[in-house]
C-alpha positions as CSV (number, residue, x, y, z in Angstrom):
1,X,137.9,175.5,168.2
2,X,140.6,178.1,168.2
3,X,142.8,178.7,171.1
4,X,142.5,181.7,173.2
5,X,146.0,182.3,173.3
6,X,149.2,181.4,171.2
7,X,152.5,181.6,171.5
8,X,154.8,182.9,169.1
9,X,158.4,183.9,168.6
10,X,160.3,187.5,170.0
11,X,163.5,189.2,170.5
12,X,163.4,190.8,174.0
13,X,165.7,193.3,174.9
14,X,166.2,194.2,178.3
15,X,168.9,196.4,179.8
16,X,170.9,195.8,176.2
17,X,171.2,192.1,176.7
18,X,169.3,190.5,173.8
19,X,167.7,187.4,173.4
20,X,165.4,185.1,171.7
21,X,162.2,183.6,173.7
22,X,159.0,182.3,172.8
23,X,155.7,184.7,174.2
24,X,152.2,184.2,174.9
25,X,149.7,186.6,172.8
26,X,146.3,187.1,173.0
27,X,144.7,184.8,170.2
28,X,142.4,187.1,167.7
29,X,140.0,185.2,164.7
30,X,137.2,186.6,162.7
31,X,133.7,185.4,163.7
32,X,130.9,185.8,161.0
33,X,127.8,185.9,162.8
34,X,125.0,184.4,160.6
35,X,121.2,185.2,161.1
36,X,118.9,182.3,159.7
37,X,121.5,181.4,157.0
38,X,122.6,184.8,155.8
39,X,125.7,186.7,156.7
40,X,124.9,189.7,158.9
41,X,128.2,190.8,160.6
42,X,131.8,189.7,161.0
43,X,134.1,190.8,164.3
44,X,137.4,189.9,165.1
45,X,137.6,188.3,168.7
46,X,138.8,185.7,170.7
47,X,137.7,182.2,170.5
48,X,135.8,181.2,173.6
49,X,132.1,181.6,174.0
50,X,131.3,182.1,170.7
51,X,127.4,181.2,171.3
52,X,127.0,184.0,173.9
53,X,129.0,186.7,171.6
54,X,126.2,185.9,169.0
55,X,123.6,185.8,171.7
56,X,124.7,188.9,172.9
57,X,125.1,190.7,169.9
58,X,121.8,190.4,168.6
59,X,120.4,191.7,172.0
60,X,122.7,194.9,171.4
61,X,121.0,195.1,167.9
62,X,117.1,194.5,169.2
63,X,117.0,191.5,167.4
64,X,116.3,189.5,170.3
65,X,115.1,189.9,173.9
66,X,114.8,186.3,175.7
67,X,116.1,183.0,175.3
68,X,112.6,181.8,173.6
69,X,113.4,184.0,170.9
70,X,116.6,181.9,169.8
71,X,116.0,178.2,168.0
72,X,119.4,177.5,168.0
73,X,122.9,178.6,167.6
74,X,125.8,176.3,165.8
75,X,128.8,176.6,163.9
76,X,128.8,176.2,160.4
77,X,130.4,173.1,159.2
78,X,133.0,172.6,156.4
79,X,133.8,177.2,156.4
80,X,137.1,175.7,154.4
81,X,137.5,174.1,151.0
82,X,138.8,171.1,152.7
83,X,135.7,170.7,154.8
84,X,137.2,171.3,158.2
85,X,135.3,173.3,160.5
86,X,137.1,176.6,161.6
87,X,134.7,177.3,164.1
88,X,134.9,180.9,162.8
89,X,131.5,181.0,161.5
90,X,128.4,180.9,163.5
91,X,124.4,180.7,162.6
92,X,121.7,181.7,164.7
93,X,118.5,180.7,164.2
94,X,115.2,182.4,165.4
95,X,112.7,180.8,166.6
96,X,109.2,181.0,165.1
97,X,107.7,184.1,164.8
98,X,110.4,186.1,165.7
99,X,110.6,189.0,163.5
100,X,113.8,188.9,161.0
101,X,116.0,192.2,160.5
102,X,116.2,193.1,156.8
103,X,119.6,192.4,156.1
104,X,119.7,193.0,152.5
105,X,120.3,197.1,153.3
106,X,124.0,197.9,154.3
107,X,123.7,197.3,158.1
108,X,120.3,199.1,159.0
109,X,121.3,198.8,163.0
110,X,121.9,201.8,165.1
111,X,124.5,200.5,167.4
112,X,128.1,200.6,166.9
113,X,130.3,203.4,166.4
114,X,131.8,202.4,163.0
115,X,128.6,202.0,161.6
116,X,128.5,205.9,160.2
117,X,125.8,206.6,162.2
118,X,125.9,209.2,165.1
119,X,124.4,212.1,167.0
120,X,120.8,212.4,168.3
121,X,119.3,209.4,165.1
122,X,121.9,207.3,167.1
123,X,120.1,208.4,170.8
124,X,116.5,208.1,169.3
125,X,116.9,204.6,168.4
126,X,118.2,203.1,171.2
127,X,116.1,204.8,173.5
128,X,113.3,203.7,171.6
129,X,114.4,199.7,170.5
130,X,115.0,199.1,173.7
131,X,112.9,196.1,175.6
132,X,113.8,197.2,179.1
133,X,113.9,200.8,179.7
134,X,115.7,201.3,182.5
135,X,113.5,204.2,183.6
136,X,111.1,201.7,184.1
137,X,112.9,199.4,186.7
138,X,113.6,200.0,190.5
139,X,116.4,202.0,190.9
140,X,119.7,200.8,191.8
141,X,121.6,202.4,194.3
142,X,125.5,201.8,195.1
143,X,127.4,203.4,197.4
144,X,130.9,204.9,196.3
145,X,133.4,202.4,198.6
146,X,131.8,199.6,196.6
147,X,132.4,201.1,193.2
148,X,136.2,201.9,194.2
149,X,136.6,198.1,195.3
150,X,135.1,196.9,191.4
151,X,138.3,197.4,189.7
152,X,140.5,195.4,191.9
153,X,138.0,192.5,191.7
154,X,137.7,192.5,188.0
155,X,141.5,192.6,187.8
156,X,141.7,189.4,189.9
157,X,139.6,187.6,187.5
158,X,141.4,188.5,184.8
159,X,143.4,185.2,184.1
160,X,144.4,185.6,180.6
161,X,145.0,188.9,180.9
162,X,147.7,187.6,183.9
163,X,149.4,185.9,180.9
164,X,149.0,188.0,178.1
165,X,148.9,191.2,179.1
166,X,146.7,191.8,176.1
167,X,143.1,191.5,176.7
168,X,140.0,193.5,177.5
169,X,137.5,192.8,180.4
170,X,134.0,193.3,181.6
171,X,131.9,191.9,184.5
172,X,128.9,191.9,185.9
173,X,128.5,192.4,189.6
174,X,125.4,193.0,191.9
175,X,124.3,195.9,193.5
176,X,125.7,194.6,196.6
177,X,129.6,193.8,195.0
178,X,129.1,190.3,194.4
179,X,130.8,189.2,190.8
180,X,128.3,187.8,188.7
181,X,130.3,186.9,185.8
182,X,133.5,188.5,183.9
183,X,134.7,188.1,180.8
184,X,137.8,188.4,178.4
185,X,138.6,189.8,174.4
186,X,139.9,190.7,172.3
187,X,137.7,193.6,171.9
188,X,136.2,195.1,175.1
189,X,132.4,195.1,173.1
190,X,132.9,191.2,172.6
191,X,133.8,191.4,176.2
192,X,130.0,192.9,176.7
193,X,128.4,190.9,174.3
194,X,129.7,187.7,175.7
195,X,128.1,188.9,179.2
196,X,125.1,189.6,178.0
197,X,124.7,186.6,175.6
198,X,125.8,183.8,178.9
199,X,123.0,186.3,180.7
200,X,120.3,186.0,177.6
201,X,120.9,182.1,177.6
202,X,120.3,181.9,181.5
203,X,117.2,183.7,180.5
204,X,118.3,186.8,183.4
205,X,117.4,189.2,181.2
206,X,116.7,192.5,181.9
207,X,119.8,192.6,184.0
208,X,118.4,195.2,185.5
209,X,120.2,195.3,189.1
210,X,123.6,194.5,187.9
211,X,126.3,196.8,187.5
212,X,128.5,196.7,184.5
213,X,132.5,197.4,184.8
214,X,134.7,197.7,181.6
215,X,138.4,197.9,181.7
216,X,138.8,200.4,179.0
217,X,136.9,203.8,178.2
218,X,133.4,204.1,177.7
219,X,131.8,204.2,174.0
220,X,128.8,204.8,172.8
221,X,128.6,201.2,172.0
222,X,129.0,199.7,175.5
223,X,126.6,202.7,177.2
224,X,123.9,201.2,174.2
225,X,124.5,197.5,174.7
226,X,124.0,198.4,178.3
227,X,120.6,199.9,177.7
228,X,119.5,197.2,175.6
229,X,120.4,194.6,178.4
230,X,118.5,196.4,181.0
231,X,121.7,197.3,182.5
232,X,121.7,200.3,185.2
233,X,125.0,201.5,186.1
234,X,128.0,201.5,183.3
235,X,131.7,201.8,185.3
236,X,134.7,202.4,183.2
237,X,138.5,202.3,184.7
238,X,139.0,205.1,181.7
239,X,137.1,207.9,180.4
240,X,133.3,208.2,178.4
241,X,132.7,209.7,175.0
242,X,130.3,212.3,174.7
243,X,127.9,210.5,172.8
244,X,127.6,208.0,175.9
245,X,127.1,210.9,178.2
246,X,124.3,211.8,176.1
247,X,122.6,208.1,175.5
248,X,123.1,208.0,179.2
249,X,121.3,211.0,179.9
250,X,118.7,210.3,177.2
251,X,117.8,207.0,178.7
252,X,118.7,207.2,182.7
253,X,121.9,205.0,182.6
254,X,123.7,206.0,185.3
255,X,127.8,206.4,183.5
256,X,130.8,206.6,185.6
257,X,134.3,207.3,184.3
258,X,137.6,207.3,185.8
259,X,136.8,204.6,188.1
260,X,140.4,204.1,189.8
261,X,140.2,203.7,193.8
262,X,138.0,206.3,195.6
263,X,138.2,208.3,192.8
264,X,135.7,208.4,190.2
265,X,133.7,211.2,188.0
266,X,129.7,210.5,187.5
267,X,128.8,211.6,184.0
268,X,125.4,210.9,184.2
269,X,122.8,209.3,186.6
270,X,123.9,210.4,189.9
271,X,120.9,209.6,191.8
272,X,121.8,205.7,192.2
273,X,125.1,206.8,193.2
274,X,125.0,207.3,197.3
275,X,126.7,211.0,197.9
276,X,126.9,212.1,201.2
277,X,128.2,215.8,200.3
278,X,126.0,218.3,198.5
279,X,127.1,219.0,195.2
C-alpha cells in the first residue's frame, strides 16, 4: 500500500545561503473506484483509508445509505503487467438487492463540481436523493465559543499536516465539541469522503448531530456530501461558494464561513447557531 508521505530531493534557499536537503511531501496516487467490477470514477488522493474513501463516496453519490448495503470492498489484484498489486484500484461490491447506478452514461451523478453540472438541476437532486433530510432530524444547536475553539482542535490533529505542510483536513465533532474523528488528503473532498465512509462502516449513519469542519473553503461538493451524510452544520476556516449557500438554504444545512477565532459569518441556517444579539 502506498505511503502517505515521501520524501524527495530540494534546493532551499534561505537568506541567500543555498543548499541541498532532502523534504517530506504529501504522497498523491490515483484511486479507481470500481462498482461491482466496472470502472466508475478515478480521484487522486492519498493512500490511507482507501475502503472508507470508496465507502464514502458512494454515499455522496446516493448509491448507498448503510453498511448492509455494501458486500464487500477489496483491492484489485495484479492492476500492473507484472501482477503486483498497486493498491490503486478498489472494487466495491453491493450487496443483494441494492439497486446498481447505470454507469454506462458519462457520469449520471449530480455531485461534484467538475462534473458540468450546476445551478438549481444540481440543488433539486441532492435535495431530493438524499436519505436523511436534515429538515427531518432534531435540530442541532451550537453555541459560537464552541465553533471558535473547532479550528484549533482540528489543527492539533493534523499530524501530517505538522510534517508536510501539504494536506487538507476535515473532522467530525459533536454538538457538544468532542472530536469524533478527523482526517487527512490530499484533496479536502477525499478528506470528507473518508469521514463519512469510517462513519458508513460503523453503521452511524445519519450523522445527524455532528458537526463538520473543513480546513479549506466551502464547495458545493462538501455542503452536498454533507447533506447526503445527514450532516447539520458545515464549518469552513475559508470562504462558501454561492452554490453551497444555496444547497444550504434549499435543504436546511446550516453553512458557516470564515470560521477563524470568534469570528465567523453564518451563510445559511442560523437557527442552530446560539446568537445572543438581535440581528
Amino acid at each position: 500500500m502506498g505511503r502517505v508521505t515521501e520524501r524527495r530531493r530540494t534546493i532551499r534557499i534561505r537568506g541567500g545561503a543555498v543548499s541541498a536537503r532532502p523534504d517530506t511531501l504529501v504522497a498523491e496516487e490515483p484511486l479507481e473506484i470500481r462498482l461491482n467490477g466496472r470502472p466508475l470514477a478515478i480521484t487522486m488522493r492519498t493512500p490511507g483509508d482507501d475502503f472508507a474513501l470508496a465507502a464514502g463516496f458512494l454515499v455522496s453519490e446516493g448509491v448507498i445509505g448503510a453498511a448492509a448495503d455494501v458486500r464487500s470492498i477489496v483491492y484489485c489484484a495484479g492492476a500492473q503487467d507484472d501482477g503486483a498489486n498497486t493498491y490503486n484500484v478498489v472494487d466495491v461490491r453491493l450487496a443483494p438487492g441494492v439497486p446498481v447506478p447505470d454507469i454506462t452514461l458519462e457520469r449520471n451523478v449530480y455531485t461534484t463540481s467538475s462534473c458540468g453540472l450546476c445551478g438549481k438541476a444540481s440543488l433539486d437532486a441532492v435535495r431530493t436523493a438524499t436519505r436523511f433530510p436534515i429538515a427531518d432530524t432534531p435540530r442541532v444547536r451550537v453555541e459560537p465559543a464552541l465553533l471558535s475553539r473547532l479550528p484549533d482542535r482540528l489543527r492539533e490533529a493534523q499530524r501530517v499536516f505538522d510534517r508536510t505542510g501539504g494536506l487538507h483536513a476535515a473532522a467530525l465533532f459533536s454538538e457538544d465539541g468532542e472530536l469524533l474523528d478527523v482526517r487527512e488528503d490530499v484533496g479536502r473532498h477525499n478528506a470528507v469522503d473518508k469521514l463519512i465512509g469510517r462513519a458508513l462502516r460503523e453503521d452511524l449513519l445519519p450523522l445527524s448531530r455532528a458537526i463538520l469542519l473543513v480546513s479549506g473553503r466551502a464547495s458545493f461538493e462538501l455542503a452536498q456530501k454533507a447533506v447526503m451524510a445527514g450532516i447539520p452544520v458545515l464549518a469552513a476556516v475559508s470562504a462558501p461558494s454561492s452554490l453551497a449557500v444555496d444547497l444550504a438554504a434549499e435543504t436546511g444545512l446550516t453553512l458557516i464561513g470564515f470560521l477563524r477565532g470568534p469570528d465567523m459569518n453564518v451563510y445559511a441556517g442560523e437557527e442552530r447557531v446560539a446568537l445572543h444579539s438581535e440581528v
